[in-house]
HTML snippet that shows the backbone in 3Dmol.js (N, CA, C, O; Angstrom):
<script src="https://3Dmol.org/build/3Dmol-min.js"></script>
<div id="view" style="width:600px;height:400px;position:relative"></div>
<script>
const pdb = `
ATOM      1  N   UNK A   1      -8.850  43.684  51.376  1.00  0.00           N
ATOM      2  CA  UNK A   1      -7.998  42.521  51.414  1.00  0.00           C
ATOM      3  C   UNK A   1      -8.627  41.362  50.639  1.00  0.00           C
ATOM      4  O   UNK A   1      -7.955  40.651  49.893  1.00  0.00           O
ATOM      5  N   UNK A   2      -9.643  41.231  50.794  1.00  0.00           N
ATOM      6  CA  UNK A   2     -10.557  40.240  50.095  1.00  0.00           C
ATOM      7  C   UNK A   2     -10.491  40.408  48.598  1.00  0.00           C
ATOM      8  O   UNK A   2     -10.387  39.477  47.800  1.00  0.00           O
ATOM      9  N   UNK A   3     -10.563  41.705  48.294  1.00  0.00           N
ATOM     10  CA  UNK A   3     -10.784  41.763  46.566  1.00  0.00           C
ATOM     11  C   UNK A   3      -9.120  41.631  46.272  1.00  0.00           C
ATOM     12  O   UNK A   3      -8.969  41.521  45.055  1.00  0.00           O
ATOM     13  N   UNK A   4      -8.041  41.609  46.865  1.00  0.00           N
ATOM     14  CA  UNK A   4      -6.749  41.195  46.926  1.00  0.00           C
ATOM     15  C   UNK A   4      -6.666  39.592  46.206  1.00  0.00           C
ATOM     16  O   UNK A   4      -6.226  38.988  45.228  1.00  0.00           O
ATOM     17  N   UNK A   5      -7.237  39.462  47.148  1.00  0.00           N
ATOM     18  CA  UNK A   5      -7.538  37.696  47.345  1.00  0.00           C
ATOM     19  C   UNK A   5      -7.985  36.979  46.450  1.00  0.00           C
ATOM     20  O   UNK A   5      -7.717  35.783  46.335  1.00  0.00           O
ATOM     21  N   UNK A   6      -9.099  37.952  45.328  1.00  0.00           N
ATOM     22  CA  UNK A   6      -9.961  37.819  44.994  1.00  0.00           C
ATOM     23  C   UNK A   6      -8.984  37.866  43.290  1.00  0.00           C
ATOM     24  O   UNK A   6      -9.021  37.057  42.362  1.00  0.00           O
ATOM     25  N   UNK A   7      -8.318  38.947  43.417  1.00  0.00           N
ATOM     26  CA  UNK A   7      -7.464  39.000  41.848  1.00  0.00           C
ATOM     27  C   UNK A   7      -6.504  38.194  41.998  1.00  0.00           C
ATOM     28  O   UNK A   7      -5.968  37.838  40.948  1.00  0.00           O
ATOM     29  N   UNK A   8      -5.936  37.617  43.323  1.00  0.00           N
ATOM     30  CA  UNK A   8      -4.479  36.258  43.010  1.00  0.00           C
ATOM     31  C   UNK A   8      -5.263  35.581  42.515  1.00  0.00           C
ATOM     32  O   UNK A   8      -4.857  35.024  41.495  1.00  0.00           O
ATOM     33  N   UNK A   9      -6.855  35.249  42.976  1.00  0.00           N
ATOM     34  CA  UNK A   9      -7.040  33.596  42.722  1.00  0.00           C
ATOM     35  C   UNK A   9      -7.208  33.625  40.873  1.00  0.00           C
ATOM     36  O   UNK A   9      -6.950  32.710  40.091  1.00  0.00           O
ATOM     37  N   UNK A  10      -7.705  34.960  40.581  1.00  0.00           N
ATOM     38  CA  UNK A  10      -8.455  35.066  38.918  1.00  0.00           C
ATOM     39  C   UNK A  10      -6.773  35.321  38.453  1.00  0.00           C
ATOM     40  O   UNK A  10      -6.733  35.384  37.224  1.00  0.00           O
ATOM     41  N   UNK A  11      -6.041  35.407  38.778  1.00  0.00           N
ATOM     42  CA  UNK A  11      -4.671  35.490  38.227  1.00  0.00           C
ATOM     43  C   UNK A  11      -4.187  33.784  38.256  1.00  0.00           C
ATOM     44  O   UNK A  11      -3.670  33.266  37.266  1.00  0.00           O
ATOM     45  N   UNK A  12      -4.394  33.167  39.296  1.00  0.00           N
ATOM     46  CA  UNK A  12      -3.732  31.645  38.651  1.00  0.00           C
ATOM     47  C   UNK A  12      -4.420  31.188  38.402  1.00  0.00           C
ATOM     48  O   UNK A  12      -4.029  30.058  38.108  1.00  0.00           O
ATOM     49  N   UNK A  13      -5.890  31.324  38.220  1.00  0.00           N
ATOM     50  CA  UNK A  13      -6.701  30.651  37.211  1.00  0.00           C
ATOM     51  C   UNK A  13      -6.449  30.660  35.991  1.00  0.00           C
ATOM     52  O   UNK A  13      -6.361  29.646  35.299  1.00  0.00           O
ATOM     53  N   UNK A  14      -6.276  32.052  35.521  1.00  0.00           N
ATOM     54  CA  UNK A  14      -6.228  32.156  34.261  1.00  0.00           C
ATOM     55  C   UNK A  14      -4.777  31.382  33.657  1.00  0.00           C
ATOM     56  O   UNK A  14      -4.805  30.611  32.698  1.00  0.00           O
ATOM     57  N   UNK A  15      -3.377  31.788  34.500  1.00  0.00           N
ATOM     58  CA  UNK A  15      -2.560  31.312  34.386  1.00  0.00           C
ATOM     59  C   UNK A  15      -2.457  29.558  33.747  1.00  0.00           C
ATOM     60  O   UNK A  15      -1.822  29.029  32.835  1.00  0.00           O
ATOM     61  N   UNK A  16      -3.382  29.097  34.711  1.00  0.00           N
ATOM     62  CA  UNK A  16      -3.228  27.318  34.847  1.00  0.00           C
ATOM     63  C   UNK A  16      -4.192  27.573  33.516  1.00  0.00           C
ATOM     64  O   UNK A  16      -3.771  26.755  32.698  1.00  0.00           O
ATOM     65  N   UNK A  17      -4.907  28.060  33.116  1.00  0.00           N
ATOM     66  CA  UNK A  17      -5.893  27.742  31.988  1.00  0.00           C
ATOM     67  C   UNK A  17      -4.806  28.121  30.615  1.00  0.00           C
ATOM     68  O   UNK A  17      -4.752  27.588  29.507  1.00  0.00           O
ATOM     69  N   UNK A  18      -4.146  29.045  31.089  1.00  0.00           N
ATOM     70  CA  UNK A  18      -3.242  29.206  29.819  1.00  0.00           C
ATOM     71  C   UNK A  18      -2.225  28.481  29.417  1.00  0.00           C
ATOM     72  O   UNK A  18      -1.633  28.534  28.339  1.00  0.00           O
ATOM     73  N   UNK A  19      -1.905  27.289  31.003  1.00  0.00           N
ATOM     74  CA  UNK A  19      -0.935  26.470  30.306  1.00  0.00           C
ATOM     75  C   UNK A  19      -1.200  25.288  29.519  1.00  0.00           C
ATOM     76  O   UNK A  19      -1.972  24.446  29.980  1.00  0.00           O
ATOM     77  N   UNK A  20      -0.567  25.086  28.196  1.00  0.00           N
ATOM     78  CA  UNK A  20      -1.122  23.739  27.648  1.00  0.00           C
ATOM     79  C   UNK A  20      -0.771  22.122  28.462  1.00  0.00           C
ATOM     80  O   UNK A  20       0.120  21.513  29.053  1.00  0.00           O
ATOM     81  N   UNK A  21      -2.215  21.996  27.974  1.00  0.00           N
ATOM     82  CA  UNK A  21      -2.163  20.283  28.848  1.00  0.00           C
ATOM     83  C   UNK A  21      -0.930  19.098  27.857  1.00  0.00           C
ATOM     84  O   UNK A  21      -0.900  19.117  26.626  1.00  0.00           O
ATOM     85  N   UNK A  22      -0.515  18.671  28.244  1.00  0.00           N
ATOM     86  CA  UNK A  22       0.755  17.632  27.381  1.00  0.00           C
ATOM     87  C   UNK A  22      -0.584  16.866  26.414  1.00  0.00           C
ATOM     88  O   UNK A  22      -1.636  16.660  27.020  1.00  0.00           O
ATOM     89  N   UNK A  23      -0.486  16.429  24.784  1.00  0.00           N
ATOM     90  CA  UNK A  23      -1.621  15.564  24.566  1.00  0.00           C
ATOM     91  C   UNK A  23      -0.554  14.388  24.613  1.00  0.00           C
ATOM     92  O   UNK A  23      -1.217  13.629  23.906  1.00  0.00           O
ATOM     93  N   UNK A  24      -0.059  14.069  24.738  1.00  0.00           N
ATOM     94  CA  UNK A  24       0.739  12.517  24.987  1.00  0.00           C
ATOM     95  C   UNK A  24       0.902  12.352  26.875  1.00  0.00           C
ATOM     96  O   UNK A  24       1.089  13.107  27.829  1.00  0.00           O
ATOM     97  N   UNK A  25       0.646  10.534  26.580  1.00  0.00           N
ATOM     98  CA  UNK A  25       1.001  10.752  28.192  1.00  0.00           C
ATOM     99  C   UNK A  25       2.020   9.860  28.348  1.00  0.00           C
ATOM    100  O   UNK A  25       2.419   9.068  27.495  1.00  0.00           O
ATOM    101  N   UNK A  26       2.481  10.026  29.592  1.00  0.00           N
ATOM    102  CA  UNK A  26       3.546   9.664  30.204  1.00  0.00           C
ATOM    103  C   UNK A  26       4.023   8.376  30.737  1.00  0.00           C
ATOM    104  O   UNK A  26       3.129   7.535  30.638  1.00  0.00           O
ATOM    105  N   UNK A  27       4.648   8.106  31.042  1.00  0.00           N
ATOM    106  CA  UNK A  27       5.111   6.738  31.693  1.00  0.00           C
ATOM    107  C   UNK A  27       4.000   6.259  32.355  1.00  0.00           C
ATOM    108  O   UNK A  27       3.324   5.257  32.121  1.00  0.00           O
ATOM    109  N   UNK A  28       3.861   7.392  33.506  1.00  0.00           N
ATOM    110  CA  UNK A  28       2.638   6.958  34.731  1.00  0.00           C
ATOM    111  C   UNK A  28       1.751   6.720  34.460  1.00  0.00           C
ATOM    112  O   UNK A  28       1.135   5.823  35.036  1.00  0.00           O
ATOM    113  N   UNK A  29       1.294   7.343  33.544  1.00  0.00           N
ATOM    114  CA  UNK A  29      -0.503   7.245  32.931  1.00  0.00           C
ATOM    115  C   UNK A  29      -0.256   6.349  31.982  1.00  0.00           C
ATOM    116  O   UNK A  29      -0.969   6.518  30.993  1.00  0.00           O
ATOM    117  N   UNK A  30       0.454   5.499  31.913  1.00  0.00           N
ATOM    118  CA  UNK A  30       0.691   4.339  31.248  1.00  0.00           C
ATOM    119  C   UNK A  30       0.236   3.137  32.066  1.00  0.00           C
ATOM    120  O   UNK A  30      -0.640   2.289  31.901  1.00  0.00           O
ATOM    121  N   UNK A  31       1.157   3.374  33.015  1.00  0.00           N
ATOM    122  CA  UNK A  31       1.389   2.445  33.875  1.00  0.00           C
ATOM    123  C   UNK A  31       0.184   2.477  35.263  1.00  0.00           C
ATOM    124  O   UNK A  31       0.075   1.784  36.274  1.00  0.00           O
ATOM    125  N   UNK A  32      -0.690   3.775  34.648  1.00  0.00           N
ATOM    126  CA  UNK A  32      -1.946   3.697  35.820  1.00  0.00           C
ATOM    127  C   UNK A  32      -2.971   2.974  35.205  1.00  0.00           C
ATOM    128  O   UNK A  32      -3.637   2.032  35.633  1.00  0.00           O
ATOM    129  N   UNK A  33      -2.998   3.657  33.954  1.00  0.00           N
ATOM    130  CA  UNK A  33      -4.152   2.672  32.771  1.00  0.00           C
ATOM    131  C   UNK A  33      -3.622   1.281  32.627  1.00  0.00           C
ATOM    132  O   UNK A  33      -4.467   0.687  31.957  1.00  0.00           O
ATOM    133  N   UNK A  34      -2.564   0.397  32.945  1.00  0.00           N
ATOM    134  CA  UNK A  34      -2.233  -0.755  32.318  1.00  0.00           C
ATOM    135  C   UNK A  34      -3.096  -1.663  33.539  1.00  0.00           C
ATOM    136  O   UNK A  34      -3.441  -1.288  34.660  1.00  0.00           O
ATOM    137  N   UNK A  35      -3.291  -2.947  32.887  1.00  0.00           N
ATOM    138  CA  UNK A  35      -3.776  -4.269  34.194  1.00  0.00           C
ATOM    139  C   UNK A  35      -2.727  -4.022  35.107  1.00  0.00           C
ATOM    140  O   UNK A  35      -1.517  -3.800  35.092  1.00  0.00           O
ATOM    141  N   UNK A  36      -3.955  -4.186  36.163  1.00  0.00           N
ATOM    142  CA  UNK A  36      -2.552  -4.790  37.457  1.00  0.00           C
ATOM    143  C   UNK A  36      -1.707  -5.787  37.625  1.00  0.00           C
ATOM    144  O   UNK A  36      -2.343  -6.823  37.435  1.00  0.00           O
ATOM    145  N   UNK A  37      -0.441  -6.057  37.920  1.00  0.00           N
ATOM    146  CA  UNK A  37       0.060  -6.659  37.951  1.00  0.00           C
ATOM    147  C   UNK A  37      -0.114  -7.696  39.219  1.00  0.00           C
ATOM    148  O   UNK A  37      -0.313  -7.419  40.401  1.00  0.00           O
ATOM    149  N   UNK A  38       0.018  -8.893  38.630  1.00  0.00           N
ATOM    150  CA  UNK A  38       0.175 -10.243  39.634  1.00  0.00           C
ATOM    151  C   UNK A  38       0.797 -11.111  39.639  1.00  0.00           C
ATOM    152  O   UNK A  38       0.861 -11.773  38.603  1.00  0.00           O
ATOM    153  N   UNK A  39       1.696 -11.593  41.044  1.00  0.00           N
ATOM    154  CA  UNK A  39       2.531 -12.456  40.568  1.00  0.00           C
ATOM    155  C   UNK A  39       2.383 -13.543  40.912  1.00  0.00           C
ATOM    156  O   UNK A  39       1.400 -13.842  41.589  1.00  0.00           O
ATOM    157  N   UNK A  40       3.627 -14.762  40.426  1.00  0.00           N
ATOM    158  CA  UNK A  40       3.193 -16.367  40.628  1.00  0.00           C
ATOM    159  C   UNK A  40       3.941 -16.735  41.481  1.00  0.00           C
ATOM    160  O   UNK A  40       3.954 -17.909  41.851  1.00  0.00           O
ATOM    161  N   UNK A  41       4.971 -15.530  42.135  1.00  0.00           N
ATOM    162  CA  UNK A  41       5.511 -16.433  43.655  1.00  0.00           C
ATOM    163  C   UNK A  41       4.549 -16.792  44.701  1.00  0.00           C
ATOM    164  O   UNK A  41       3.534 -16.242  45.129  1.00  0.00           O
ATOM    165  N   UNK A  42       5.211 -17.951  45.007  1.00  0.00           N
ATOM    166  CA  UNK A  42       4.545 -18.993  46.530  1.00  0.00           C
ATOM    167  C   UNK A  42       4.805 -18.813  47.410  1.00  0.00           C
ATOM    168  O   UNK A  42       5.826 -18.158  47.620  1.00  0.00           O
ATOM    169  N   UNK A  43       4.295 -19.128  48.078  1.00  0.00           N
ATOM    170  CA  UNK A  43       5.400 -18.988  50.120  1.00  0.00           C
ATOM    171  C   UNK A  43       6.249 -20.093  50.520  1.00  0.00           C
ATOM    172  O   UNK A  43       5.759 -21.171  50.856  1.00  0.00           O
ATOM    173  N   UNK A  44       7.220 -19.926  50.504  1.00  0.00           N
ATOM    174  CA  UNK A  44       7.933 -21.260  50.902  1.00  0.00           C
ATOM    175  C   UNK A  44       7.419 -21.798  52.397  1.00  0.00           C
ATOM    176  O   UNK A  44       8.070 -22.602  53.063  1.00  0.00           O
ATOM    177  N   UNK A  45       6.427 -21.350  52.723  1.00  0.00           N
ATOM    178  CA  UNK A  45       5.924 -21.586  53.953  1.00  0.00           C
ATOM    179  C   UNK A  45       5.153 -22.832  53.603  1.00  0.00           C
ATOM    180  O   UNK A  45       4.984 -23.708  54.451  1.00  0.00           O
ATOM    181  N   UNK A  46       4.673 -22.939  52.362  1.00  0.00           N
ATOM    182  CA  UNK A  46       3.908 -24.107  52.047  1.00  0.00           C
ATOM    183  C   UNK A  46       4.069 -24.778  51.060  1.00  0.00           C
ATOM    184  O   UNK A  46       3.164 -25.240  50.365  1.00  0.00           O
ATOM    185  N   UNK A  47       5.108 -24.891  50.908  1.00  0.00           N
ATOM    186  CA  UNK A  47       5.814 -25.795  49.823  1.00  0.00           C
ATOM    187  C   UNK A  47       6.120 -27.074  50.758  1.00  0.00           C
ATOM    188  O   UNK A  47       6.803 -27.057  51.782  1.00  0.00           O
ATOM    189  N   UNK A  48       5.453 -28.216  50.172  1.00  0.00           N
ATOM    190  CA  UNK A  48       5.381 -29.727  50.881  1.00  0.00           C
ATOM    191  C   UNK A  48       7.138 -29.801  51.617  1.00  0.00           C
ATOM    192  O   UNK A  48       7.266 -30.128  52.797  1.00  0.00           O
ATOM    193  N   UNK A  49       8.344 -29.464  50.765  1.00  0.00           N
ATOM    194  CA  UNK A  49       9.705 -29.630  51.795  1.00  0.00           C
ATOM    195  C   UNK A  49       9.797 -29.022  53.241  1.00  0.00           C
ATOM    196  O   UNK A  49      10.331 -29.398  54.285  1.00  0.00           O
ATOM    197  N   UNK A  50       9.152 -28.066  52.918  1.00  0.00           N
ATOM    198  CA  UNK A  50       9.457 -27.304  53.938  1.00  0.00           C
ATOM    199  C   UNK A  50       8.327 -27.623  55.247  1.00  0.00           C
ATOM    200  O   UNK A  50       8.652 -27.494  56.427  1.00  0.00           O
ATOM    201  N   UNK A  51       7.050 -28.029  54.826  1.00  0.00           N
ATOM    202  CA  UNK A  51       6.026 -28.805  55.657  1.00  0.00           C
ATOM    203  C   UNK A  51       6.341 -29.927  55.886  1.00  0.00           C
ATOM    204  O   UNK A  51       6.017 -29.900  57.074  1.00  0.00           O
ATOM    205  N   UNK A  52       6.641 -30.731  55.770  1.00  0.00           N
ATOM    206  CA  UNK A  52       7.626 -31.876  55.478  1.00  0.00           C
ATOM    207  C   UNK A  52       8.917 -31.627  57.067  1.00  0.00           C
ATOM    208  O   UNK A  52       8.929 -32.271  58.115  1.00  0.00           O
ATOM    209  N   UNK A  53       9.497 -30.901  56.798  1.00  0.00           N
ATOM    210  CA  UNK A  53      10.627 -30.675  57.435  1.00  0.00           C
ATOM    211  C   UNK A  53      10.111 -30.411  59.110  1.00  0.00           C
ATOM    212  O   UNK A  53      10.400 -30.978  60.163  1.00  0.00           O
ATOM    213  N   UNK A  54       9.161 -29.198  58.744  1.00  0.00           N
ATOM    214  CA  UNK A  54       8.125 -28.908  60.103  1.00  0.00           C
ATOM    215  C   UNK A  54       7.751 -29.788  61.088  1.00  0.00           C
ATOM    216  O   UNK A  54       7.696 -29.694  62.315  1.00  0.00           O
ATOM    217  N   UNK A  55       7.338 -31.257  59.770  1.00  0.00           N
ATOM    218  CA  UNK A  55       6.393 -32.370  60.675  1.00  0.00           C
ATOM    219  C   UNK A  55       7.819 -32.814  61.500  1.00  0.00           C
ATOM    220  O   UNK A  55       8.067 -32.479  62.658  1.00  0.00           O
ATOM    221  N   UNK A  56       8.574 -33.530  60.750  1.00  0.00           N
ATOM    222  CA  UNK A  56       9.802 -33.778  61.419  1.00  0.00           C
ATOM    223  C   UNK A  56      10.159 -33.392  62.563  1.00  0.00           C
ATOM    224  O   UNK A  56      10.203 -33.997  63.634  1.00  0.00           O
ATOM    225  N   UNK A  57      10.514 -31.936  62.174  1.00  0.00           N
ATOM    226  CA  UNK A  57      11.262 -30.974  63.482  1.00  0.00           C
ATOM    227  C   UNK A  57      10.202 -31.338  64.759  1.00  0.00           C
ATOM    228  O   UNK A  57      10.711 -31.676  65.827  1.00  0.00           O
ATOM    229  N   UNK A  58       8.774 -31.268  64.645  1.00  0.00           N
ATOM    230  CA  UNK A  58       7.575 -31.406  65.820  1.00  0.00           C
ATOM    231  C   UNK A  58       8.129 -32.507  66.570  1.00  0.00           C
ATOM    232  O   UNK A  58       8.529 -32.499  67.734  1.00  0.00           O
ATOM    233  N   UNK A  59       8.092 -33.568  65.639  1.00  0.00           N
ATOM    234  CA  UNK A  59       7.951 -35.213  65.634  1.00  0.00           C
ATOM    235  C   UNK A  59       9.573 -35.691  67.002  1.00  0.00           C
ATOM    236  O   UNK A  59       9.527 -36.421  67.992  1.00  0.00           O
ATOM    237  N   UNK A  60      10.974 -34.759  66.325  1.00  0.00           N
ATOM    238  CA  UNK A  60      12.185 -34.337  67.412  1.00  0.00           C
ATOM    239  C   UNK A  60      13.075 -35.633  66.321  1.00  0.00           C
ATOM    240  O   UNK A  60      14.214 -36.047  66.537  1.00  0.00           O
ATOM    241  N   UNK A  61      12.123 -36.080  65.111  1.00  0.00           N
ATOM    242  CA  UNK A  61      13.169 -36.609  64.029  1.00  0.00           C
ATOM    243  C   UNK A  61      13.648 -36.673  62.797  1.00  0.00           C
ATOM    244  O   UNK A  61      13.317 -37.632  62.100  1.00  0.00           O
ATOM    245  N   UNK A  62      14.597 -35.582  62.235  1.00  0.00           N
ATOM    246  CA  UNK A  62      14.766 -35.183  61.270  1.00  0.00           C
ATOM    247  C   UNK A  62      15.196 -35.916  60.244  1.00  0.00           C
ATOM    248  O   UNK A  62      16.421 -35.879  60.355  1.00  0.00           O
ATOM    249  N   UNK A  63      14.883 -36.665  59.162  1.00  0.00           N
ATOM    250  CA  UNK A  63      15.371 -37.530  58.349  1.00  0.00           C
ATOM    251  C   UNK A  63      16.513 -36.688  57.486  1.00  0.00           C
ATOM    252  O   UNK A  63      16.316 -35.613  56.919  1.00  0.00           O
ATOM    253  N   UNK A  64      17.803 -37.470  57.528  1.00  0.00           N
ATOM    254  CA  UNK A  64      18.806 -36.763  56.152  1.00  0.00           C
ATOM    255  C   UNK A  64      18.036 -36.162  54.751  1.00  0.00           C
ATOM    256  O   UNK A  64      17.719 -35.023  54.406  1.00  0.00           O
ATOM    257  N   UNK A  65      17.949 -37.009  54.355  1.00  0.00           N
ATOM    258  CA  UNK A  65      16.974 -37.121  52.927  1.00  0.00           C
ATOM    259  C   UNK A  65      16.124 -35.356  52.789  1.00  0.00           C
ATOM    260  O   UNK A  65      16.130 -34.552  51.857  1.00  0.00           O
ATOM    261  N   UNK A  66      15.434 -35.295  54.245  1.00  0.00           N
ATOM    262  CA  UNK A  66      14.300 -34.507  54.515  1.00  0.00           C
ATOM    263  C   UNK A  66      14.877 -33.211  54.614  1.00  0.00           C
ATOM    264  O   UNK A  66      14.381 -32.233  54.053  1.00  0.00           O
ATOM    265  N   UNK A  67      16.257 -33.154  55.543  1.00  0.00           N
ATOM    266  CA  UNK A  67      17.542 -32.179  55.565  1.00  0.00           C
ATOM    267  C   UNK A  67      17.760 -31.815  54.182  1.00  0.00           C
ATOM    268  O   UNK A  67      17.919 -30.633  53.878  1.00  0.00           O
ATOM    269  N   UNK A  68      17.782 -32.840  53.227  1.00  0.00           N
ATOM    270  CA  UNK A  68      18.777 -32.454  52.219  1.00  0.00           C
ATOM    271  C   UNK A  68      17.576 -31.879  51.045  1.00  0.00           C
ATOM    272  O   UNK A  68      17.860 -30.928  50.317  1.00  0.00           O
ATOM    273  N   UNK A  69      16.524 -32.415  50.978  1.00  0.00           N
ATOM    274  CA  UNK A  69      15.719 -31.969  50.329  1.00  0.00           C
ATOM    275  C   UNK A  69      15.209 -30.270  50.707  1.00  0.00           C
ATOM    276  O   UNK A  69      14.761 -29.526  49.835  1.00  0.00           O
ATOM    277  N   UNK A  70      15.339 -29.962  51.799  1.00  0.00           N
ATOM    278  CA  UNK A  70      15.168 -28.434  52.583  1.00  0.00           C
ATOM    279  C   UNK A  70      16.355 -27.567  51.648  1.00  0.00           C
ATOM    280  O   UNK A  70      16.084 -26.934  50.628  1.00  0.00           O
ATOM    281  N   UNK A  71      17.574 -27.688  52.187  1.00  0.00           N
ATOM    282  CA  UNK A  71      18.781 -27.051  51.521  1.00  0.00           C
ATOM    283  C   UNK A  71      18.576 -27.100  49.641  1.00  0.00           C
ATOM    284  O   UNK A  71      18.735 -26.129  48.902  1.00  0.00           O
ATOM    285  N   UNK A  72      18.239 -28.331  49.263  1.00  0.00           N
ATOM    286  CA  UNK A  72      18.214 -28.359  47.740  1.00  0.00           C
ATOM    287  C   UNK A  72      17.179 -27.293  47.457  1.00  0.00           C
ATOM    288  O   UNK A  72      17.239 -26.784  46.338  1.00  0.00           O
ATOM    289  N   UNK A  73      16.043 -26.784  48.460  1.00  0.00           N
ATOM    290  CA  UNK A  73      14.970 -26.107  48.000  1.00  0.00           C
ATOM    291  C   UNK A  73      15.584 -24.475  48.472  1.00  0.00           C
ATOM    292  O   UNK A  73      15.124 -23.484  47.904  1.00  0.00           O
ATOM    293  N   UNK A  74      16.633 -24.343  49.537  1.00  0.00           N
ATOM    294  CA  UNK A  74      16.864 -23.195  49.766  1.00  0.00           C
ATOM    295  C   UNK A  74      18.083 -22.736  49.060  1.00  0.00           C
ATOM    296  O   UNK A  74      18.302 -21.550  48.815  1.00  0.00           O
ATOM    297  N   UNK A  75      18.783 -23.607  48.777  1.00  0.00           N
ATOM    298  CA  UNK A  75      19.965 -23.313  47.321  1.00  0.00           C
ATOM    299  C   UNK A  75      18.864 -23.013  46.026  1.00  0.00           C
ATOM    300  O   UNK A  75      19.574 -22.285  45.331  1.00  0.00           O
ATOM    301  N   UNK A  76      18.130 -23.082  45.610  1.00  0.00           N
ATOM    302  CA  UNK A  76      17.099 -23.247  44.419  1.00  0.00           C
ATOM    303  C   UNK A  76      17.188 -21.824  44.518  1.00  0.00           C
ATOM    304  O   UNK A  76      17.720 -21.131  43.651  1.00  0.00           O
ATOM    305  N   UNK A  77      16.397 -21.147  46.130  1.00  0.00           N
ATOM    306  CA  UNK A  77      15.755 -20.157  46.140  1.00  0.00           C
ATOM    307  C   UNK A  77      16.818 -19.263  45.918  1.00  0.00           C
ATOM    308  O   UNK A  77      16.708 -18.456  44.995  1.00  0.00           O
ATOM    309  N   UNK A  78      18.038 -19.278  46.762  1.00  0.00           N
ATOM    310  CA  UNK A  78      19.272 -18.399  46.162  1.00  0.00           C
ATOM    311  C   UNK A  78      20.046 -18.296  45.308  1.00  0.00           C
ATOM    312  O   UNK A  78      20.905 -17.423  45.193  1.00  0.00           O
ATOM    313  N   UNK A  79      19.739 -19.534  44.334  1.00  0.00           N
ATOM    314  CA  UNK A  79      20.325 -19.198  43.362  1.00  0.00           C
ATOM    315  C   UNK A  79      19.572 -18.073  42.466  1.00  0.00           C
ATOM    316  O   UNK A  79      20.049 -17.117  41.854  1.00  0.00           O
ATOM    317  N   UNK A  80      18.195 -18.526  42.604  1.00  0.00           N
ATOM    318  CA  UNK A  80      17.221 -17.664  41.612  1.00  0.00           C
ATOM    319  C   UNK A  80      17.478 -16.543  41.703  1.00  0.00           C
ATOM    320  O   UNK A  80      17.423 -15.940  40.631  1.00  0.00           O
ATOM    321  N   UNK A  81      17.903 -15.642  43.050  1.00  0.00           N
ATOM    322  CA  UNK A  81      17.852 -14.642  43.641  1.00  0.00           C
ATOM    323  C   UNK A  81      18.812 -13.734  43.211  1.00  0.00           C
ATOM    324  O   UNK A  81      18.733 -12.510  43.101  1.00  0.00           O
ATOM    325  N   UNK A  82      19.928 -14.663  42.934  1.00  0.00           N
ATOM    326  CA  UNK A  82      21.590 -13.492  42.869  1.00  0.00           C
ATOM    327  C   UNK A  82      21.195 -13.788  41.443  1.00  0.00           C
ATOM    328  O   UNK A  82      22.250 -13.472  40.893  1.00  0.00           O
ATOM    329  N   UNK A  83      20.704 -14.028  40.844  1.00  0.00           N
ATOM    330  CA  UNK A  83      20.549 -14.079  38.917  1.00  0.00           C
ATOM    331  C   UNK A  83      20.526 -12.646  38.837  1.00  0.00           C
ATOM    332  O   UNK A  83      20.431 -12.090  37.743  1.00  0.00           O
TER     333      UNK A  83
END
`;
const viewer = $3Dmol.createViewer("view");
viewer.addModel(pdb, "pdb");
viewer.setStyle({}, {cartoon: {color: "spectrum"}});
viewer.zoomTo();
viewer.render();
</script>
C-alpha cells in the first residue's frame, strides 16, 4: 500500500513539474507587489462640528447655528456618498 502511495505522490510531482508556470503575472501579484494603500478619511467623531455639538448636547444647550452647522456637515457627508 505504501509503494501505492509512493507512485501517486511521484505521479503529481512530476505532473505539477510538467505544468508551465504563467511568466506574466496577474492582477493579484500586481496588486500584492504594489504599496499599500492608505486613506485620508477622518472620523466624523472628531471633526470640531460635531465636538462642538457634543459640548452643547452635555451642557442641555443646543445653539441653532451649532444645529445647523451639524446637518451642513452631515448633508456634505451624503452628498459625497450617493456621487
Amino acid at each position: 500500500m505504501a509503494k501505492d502511495s509512493d507512485n501517486l505522490m511521484a505521479l503529481l510531482e512530476r505532473l505539477e513539474e510538467s505544468i508551465p508556470q504563467p511568466k506574466r503575472k496577474d492582477a493579484i501579484d500586481a496588486i500584492l507587489a504594489s504599496k499599500p494603500r492608505t486613506t485620508g478619511v477622518r472620523s466624523l467623531r472628531d471633526h470640531e462640528v460635531v465636538q462642538q455639538f457634543r459640548r452643547e448636547l452635555s451642557d442641555g444647550l443646543i445653539r441653532v447655528d451649532t444645529a445647523n452647522m451639524l446637518l451642513g456637515l452631515i448633508r456634505t457627508v451624503v452628498d459625497a456618498a450617493m456621487k
